[in-house]
C-alpha positions in Angstrom: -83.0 14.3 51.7 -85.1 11.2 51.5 -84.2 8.3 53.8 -83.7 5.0 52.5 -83.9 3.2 55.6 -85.0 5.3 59.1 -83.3 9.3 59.8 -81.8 8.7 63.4 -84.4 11.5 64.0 -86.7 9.0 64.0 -88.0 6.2 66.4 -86.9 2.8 64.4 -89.4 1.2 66.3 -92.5 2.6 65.0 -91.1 2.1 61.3 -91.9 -1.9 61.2 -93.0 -1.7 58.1 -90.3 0.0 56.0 -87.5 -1.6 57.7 -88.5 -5.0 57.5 -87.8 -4.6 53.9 -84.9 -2.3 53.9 -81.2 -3.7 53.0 -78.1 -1.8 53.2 -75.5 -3.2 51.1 -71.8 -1.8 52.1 -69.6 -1.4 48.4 -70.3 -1.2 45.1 -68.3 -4.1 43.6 -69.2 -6.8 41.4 -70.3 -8.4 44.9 -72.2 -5.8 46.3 -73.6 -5.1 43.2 -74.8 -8.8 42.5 -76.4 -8.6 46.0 -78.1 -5.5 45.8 -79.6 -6.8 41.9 -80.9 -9.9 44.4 -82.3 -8.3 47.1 -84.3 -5.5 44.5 -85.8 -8.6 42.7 -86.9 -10.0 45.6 -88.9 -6.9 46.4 -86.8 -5.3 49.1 -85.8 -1.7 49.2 -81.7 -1.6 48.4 -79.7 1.1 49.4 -76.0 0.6 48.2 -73.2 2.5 49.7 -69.8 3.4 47.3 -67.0 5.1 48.7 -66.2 5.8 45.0 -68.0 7.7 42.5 -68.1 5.0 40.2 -69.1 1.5 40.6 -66.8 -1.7 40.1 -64.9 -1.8 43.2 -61.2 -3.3 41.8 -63.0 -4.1 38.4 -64.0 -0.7 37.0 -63.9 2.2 34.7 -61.2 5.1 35.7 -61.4 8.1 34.2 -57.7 9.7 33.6 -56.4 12.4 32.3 -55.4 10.7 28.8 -58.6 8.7 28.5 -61.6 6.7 30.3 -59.8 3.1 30.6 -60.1 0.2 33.0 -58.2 -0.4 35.9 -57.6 -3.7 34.5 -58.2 -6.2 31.9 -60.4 -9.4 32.1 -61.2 -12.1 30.5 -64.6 -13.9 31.1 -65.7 -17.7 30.6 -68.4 -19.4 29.1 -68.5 -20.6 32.8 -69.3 -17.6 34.0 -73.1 -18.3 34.8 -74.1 -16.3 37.1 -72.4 -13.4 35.7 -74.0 -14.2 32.7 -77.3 -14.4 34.1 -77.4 -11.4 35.7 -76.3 -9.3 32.8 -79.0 -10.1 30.8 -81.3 -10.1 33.8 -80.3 -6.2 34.1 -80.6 -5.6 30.4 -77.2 -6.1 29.8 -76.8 -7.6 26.0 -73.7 -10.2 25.7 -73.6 -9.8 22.0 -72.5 -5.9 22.2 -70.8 -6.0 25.6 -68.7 -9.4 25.2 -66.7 -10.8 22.0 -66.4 -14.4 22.2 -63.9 -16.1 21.1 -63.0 -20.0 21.3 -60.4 -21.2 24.0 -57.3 -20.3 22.7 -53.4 -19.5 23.9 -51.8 -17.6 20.8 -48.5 -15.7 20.7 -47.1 -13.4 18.3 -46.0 -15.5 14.8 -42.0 -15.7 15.3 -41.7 -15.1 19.0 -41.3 -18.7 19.8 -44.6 -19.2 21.6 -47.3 -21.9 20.1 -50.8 -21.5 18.4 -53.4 -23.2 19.8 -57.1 -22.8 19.5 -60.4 -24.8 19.9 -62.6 -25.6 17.5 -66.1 -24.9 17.8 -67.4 -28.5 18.4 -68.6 -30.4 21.2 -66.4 -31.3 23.7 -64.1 -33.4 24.3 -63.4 -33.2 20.4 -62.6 -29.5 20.3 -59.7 -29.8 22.7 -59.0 -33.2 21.2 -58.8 -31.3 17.6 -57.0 -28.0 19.3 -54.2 -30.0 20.0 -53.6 -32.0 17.4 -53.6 -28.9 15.0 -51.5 -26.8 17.7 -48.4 -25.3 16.7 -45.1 -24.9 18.2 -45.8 -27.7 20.3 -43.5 -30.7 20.0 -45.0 -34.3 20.4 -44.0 -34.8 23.4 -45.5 -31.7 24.8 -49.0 -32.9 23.0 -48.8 -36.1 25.0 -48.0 -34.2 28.2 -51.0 -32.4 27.3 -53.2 -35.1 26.6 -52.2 -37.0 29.9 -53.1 -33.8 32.2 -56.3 -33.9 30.7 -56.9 -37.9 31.1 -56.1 -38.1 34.4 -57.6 -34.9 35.5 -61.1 -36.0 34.5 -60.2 -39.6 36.0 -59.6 -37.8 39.3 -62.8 -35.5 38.8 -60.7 -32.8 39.4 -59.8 -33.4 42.8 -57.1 -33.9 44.8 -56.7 -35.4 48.8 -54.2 -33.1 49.5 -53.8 -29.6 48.0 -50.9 -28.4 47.0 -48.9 -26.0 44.8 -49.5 -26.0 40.7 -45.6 -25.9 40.3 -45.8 -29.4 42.6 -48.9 -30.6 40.8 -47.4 -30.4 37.0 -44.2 -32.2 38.0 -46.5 -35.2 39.4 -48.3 -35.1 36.0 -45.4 -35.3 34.1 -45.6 -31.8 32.4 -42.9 -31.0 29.6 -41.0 -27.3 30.7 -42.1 -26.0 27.4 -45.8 -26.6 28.5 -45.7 -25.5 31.5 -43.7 -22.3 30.0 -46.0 -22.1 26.9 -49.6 -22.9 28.3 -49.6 -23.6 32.5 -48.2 -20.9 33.7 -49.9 -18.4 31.6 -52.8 -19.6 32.5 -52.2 -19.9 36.5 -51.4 -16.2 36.1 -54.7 -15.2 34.6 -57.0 -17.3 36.8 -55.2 -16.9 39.9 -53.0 -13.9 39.6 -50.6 -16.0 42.0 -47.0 -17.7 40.3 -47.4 -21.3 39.9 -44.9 -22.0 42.6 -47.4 -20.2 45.3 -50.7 -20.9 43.5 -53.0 -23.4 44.3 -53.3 -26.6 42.8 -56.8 -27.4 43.9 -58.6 -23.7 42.7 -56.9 -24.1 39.7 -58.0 -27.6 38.7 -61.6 -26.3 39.8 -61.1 -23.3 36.8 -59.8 -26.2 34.3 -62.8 -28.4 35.3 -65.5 -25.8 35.0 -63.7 -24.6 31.5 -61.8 -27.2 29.6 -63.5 -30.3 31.7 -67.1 -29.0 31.0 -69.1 -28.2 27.6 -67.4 -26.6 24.8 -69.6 -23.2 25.2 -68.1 -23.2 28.9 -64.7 -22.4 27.5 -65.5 -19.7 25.4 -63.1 -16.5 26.3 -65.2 -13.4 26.8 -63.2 -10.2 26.2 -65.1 -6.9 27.4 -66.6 -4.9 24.9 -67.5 -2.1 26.9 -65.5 -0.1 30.1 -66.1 -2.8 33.1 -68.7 -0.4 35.3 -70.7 -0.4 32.1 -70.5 -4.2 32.2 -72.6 -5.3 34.6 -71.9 -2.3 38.1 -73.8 0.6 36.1 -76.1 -1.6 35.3 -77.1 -3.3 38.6 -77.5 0.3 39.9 -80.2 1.3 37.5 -82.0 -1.9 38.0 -81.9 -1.6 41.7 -83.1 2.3 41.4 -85.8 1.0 39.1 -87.2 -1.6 42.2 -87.1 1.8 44.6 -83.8 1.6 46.0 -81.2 3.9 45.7 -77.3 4.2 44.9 -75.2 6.2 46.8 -72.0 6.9 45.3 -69.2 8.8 47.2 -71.0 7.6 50.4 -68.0 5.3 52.9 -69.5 3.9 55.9 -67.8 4.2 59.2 -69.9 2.0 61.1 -72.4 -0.6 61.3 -74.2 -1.2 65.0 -76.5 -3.7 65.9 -79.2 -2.7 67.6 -82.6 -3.8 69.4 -85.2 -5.4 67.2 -82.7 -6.9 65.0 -81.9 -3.7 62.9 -78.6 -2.2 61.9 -77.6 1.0 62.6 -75.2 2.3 59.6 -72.8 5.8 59.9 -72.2 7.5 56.4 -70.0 10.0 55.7 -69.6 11.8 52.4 -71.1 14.6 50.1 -74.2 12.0 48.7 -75.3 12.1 52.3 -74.9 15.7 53.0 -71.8 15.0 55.1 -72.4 12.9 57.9 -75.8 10.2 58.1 -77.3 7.6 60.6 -79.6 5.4 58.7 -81.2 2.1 60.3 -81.9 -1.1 58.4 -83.1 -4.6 58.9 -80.1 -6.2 57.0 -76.5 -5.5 55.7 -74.6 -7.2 53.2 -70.7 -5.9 53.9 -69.2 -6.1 50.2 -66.4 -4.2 51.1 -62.5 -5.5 50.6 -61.3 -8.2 53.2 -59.4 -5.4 54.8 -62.3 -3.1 55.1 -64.5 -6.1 56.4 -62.1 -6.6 58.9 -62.3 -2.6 60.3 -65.8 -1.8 60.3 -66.7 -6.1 61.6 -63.7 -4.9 64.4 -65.2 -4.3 68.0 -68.1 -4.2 67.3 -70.8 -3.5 70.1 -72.4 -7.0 71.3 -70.6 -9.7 69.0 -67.6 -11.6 69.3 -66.1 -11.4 65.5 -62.4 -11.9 66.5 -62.1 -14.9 64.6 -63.7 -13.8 61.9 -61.4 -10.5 61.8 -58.1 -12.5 61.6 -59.1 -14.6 58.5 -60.2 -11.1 57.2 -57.1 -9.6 57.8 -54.9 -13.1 57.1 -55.2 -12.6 52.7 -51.4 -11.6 51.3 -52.1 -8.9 48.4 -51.7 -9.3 45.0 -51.1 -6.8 42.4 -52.1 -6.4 38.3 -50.4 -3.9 36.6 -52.0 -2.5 33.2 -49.6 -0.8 30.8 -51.9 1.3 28.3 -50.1 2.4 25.0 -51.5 4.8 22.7 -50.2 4.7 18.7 -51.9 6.4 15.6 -55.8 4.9 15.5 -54.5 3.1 12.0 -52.6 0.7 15.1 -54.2 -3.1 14.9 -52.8 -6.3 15.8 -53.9 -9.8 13.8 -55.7 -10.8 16.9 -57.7 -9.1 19.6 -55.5 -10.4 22.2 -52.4 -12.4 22.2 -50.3 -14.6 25.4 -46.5 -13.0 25.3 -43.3 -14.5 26.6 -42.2 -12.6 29.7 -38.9 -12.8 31.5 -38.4 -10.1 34.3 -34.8 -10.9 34.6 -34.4 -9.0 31.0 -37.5 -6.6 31.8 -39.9 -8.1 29.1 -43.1 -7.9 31.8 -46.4 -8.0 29.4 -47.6 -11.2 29.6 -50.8 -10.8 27.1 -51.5 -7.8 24.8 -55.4 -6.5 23.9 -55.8 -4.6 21.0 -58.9 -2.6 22.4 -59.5 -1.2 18.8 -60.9 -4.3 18.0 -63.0 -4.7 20.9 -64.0 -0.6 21.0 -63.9 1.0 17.6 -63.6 4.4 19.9 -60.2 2.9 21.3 -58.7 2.3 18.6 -55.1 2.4 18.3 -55.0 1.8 22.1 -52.6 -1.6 23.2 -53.4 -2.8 26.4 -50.3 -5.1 28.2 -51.3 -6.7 31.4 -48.5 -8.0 34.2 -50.0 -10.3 36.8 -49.2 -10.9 40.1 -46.7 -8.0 39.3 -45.2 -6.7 42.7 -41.7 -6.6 41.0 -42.9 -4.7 37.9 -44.9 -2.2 39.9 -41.7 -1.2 41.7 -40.3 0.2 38.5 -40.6 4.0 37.9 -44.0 4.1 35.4 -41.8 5.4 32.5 -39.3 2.6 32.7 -41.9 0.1 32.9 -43.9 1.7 30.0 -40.8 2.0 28.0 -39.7 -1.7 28.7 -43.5 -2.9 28.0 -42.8 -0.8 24.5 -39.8 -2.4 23.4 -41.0 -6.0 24.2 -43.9 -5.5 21.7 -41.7 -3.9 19.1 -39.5 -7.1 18.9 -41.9 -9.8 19.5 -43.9 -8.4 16.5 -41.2 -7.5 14.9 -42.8 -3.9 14.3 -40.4 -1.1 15.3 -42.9 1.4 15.6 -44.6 -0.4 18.6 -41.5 1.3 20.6 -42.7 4.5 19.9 -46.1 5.4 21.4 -47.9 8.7 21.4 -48.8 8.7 24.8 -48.5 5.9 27.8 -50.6 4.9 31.0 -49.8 2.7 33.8 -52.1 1.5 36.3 -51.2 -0.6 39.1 -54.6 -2.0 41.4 -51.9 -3.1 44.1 -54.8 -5.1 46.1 -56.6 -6.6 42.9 -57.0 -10.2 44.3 -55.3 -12.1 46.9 -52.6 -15.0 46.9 -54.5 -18.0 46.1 -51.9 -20.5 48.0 -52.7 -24.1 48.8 -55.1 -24.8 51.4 -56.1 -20.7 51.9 -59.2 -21.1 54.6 -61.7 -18.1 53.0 -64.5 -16.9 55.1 -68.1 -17.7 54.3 -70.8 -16.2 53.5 -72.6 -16.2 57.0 -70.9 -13.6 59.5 -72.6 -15.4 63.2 -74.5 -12.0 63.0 -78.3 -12.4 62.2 -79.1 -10.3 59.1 -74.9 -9.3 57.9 -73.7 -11.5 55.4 -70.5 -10.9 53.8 -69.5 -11.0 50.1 -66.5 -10.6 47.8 -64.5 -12.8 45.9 -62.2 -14.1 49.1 -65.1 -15.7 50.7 -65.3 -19.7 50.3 -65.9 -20.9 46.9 -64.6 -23.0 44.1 -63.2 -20.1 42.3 -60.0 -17.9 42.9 -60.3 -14.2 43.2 -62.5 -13.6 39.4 -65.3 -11.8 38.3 -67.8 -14.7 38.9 -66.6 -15.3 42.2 -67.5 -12.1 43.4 -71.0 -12.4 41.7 -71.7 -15.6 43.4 -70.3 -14.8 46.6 -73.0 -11.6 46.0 -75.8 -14.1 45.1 -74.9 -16.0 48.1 -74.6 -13.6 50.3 -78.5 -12.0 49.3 -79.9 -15.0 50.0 -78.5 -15.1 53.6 -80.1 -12.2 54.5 -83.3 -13.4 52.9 -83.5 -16.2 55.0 -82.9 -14.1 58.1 -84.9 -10.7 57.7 -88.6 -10.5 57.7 -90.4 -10.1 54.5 
């Protein structure tokens, strides 16, 4: 077997050479995998380490034994620049992988919801227009509407003093139909935390770099293709194509520091013929908080105590997805709507896909996410799938929705964190010359999203740049 850094058979001190340009990033996540894409294109050698077989960490393709799904549903934004940029840096093309779709919040016709979507012009005029058309809004919850969005901008999106979104739509005045209608949907997707725990200041950030920026920036980007195929797939072939390798199946037990500023990494797994000890001149630890926390735990020479409890401080929060097959003749009017949910009369889908229309080769597939769904992933998986069935067959009025051919339910239990007022994330920088840390709970503007993790990735490569020797 070929060594990507040096064997432990070796003398790391006669390799200056190859290890002054070797980088070992630790999970295969949208963070690790935006940090490898970095460090290949700045000419190092990349070896990245997945416990799993496939890349995408908490945002991936799962193969089961009905179909290959995802173990979640996402919705991108126009904002997502760094995403963005590095899809089509790794040959990713946005027009097949991504439909785009203006900012909208739409509900099944009849269910009592509201219909509201943006115009394609330049901003402010599209929201300015969205609203003004929007139905099942009263005037009063237009003007509610209207005044979030004034003083919003006249506060530049900040606040002194964060608090919770529950707290921050009574100061603004927001109607309950609103807040029932648009605020709290929304919360839910960006933050996957309830409005009453949430984050006042992270969310105003998402609203400022969406509805506050250019109208392009609040384009919704539903996922095309599986999520791995998205970008994770992708990185790894670019990073194999600069001379590094992926190695998928491959956990790491331990990472040492050692003399001359190199790292020494322990790999277990089948890709590595069982058990490994590899040496490199930087690490970027991509892993989950939790996982951080264990292998930055102890370890020889460095106090990272501090560093461990903020680790091991995030409060889980689960996404449930409720998959539901019907006969491929199966669409919807839309690709996606926003549903009414109320646990207390186990109606739990809060937005429907209709991956037909994003995957001709899913069609007849319904896909009903439940955010921040603790409750709803405590119910048996037929109950839930059964409940999830009924609530489509009435909102859309279409009995047959109550009857599908098959059903899958997949619960990510640790799929982001609590995003509660005045949360102090980690940075990038771990006190140790040449580790940096990355993953969407490090410090940043965003909650626990896609682009967080990509930037946190980005971030996280150039720390290690700026401490290893090219």
């Amino acid at each position: 077997m070929a060594n990507d850094g040096v064997d432990k058979r070796g003398d790391a001190r006669t390799e200056p050479g190859l290890t002054s340009r070797s980088v070992a990033v630790v999970g295969g996540g949208w963070a690790g995998c935006a940090a490898a894409v970095e460090l290949a294109r700045a000419g190092y050698k990349v070896t990245l380490f997945e416990a799993a077989r496939t890349l995408g960490g908490r945002a991936r393709r799962v193969d089961t034994d009905r179909a290959h799904l995802d173990n979640g549903q996402h919705i991108l934004l126009g904002a997502y620049s760094e995403t963005l940029r590095l899809m089509k840096l790794t040959g990713v093309d946005r027009d097949q992988t991504l439909l785009s779709l203006p900012l909208q919040m739409r509900y099944p016709p009849g269910s009592g919801g509201m219909d509201f979507v943006a115009p394609r012009l330049p901003a402010p005029l599209h929201l300015a227009l969205a609203l003004l058309r929007a139905k099942g809004l009263r005037r009063d919850d237009k003007l509610s509407l209207a005044r979030f969005s004034t003083t919003a901008r006249w506060m530049g999106w900040r606040l002194h003093t964060d608090c919770s979104v529950s707290e921050l739509l009574q100061r603004f005045d927001q109607t309950p139909r609103l807040i029932q209608l648009m605020w709290r949907p929304l919360c839910l997707a960006a933050l996957n935390t309830p409005p009453e725990r949430a984050s006042a200041q992270i969310f105003l950030n998402v609203l400022r770099d969406s509805l506050g920026a250019r109208r392009s920036a609040s384009d919704m980007l539903l996922p095309r293709a599986d999520l791995s195929a998205l970008l994770p797939e992708a990185a790894g072939a670019f990073v194999e194509a600069h001379g590094g390798s992926v190695r998928g199946g491959a956990k790491v037990q331990a990472i040492r520091p050692i003399e001359n500023r190199l790292w020494q990494l322990e790999v277990s797994g089948a890709a590595v013929g069982g058990q490994w000890s590899t040496y490199f001149s930087g690490v970027v630890l991509a892993t989950g908080a939790s996982q951080a926390a264990t292998l930055l735990h102890d370890m020889p020479g460095a106090d990272t105590s501090a560093l461990c409890r903020q680790l091991t401080a995030f409060e889980p929060e689960a996404i449930t997805t409720c998959y539901l097959q019907y006969d491929r003749a199966t669409r919807l009017g839309l690709p996606f709507y926003a549903l009414l949910d109320d646990p207390h009369n186990y109606q739990w889908g809060q937005f429907v896909f209709d991956r037909g229309q994003l995957d001709e080769a899913q069609a007849g597939l319904l896909a009903v996410v439940v955010s921040a769904s603790g409750e709803a992933a405590g119910q048996s998986q037929d109950l839930l799938a059964e409940a999830v069935a009924v609530q489509l067959a009435a909102v859309f009025q279409r009995p047959e929705l109550g009857r599908p051919e098959w059903f899958k339910v997949i619960t990510e239990k640790r799929a982001t964190y609590a995003c509660t007022p005045g949360l102090v994330r980690p940075g990038n920088a771990s006190g140790l010359a040449g580790l940096a840390i990355a993953g969407d709970y490090t410090a940043g503007d965003y909650p626990a999203t896609l682009e967080s993790a990509v930037r946190s990735g980005v971030a996280a490569a150039a720390g290690v740049l700026r401490r290893t020797t090219i």
